[in-house]
Short mmCIF file of the C-alpha atoms (twelve columns), coordinates in Angstrom:
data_MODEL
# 
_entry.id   MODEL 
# 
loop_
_atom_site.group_PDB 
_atom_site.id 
_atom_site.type_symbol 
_atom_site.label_atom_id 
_atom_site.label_alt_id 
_atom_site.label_comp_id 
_atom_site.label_asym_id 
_atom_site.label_seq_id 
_atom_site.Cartn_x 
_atom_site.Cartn_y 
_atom_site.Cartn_z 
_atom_site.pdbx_PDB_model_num 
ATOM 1  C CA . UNK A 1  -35.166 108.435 115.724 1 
ATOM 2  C CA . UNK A 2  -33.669 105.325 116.806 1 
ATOM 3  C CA . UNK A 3  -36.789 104.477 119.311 1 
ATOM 4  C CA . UNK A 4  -39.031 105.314 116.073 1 
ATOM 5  C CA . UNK A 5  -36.547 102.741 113.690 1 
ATOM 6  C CA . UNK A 6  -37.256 99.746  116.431 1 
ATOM 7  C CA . UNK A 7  -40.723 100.129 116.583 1 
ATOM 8  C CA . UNK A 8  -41.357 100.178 112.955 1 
ATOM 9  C CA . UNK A 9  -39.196 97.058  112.965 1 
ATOM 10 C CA . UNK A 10 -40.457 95.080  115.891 1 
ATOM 11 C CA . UNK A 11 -44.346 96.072  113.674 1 
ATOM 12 C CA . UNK A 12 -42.847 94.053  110.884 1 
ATOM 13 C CA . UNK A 13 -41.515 91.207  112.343 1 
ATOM 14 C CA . UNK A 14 -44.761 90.680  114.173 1 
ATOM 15 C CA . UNK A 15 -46.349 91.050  110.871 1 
ATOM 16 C CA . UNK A 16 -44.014 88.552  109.090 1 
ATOM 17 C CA . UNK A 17 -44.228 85.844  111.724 1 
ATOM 18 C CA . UNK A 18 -47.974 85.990  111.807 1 
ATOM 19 C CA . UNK A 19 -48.857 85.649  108.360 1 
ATOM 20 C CA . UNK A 20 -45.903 83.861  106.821 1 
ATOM 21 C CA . UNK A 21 -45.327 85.677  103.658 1 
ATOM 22 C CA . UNK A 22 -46.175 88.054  101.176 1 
ATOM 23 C CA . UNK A 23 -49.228 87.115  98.258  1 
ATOM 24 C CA . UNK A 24 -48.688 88.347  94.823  1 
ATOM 25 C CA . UNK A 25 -50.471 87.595  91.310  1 
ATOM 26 C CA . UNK A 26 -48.385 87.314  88.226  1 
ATOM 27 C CA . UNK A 27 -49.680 87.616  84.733  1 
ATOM 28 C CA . UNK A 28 -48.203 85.036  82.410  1 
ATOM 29 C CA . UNK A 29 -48.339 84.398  79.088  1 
ATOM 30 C CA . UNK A 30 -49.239 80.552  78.595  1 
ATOM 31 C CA . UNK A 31 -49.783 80.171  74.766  1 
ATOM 32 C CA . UNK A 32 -48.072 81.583  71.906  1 
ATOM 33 C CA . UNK A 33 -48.808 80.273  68.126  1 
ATOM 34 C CA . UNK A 34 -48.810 83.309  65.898  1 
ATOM 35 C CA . UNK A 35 -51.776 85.468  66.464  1 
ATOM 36 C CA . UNK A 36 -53.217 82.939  68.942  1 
ATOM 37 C CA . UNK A 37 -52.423 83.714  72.527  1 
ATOM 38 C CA . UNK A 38 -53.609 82.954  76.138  1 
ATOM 39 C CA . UNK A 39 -52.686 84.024  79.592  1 
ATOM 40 C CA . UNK A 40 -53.174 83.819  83.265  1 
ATOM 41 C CA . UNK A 41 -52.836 85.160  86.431  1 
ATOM 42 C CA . UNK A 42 -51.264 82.914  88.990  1 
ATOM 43 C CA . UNK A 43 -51.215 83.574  92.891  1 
ATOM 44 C CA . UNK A 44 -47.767 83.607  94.116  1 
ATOM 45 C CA . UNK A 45 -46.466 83.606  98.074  1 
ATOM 46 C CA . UNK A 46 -43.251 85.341  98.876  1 
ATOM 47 C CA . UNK A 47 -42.601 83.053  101.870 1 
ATOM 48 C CA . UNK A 48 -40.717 85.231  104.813 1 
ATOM 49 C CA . UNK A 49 -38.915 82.319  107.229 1 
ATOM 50 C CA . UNK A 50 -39.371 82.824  110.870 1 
ATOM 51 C CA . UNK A 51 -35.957 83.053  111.555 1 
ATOM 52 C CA . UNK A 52 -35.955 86.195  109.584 1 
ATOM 53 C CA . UNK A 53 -38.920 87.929  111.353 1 
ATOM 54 C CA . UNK A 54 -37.979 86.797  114.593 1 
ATOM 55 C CA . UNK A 55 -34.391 88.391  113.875 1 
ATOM 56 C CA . UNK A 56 -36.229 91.603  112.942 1 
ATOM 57 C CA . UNK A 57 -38.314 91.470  115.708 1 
ATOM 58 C CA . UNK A 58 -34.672 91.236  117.827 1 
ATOM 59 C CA . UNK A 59 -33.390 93.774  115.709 1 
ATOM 60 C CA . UNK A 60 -35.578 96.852  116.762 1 
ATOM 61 C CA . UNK A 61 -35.634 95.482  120.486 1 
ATOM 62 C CA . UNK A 62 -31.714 96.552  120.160 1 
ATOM 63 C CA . UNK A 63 -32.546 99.677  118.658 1 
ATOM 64 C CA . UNK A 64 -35.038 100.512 120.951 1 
ATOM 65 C CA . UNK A 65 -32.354 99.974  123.875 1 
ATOM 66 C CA . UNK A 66 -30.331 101.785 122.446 1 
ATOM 67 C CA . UNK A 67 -30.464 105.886 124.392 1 
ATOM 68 C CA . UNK A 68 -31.143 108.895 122.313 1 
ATOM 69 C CA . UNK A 69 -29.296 111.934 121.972 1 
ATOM 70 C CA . UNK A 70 -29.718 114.326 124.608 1 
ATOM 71 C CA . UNK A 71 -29.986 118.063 124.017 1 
ATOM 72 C CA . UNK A 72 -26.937 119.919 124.825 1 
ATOM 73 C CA . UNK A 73 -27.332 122.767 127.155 1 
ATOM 74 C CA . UNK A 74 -27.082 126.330 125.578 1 
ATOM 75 C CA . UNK A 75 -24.702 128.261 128.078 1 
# 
C-alpha cells in the first residue's frame, strides 16, 4: 500500500513541476445597477511552487523505501 502511496505521489510531483500550476475559470459578476447586469469568466492559475512538487516528489521516494508487510506464516 505504501509502494502504491509513493508512486501516486512521485506522478504528482512530476506533474506539478512540469506544468507549474493548476488553470481554473471563474464566473464573476462585473456590473450591478438594478436590473442591469454583466459578467465574465476570467482564467485563473493556481500556481504550485517547485519547492512543493519537488518535496512531493521526495515524499513518495521515502515511501517507496519504505518495506511492506510481510505475510506471517500460518503454523
Amino acid at each position: 500500500m505504501t509502494k502504491l502511496a509513493g508512486l501516486l505521489l512521485i506522478a504528482a510531483g512530476v506533474l506539478a513541476l512540469v506544468y507549474g500550476g493548476i488553470p481554473y475559470t471563474t464566473h464573476e459578476k462585473v456590473l450591478d445597477l438594478g436590473p442591469l447586469q454583466a459578467s465574465a469568466d476570467r482564467q485563473r492559475t493556481l500556481v504550485i511552487p517547485p519547492y512543493v512538487g519537488a518535496g512531493v516528489v521526495g515524499f513518495g521516494a521515502l515511501l517507496m523505501l519504505i518495506p511492506g508487510r510481510r505475510k506471517q506464516e500460518r503454523r
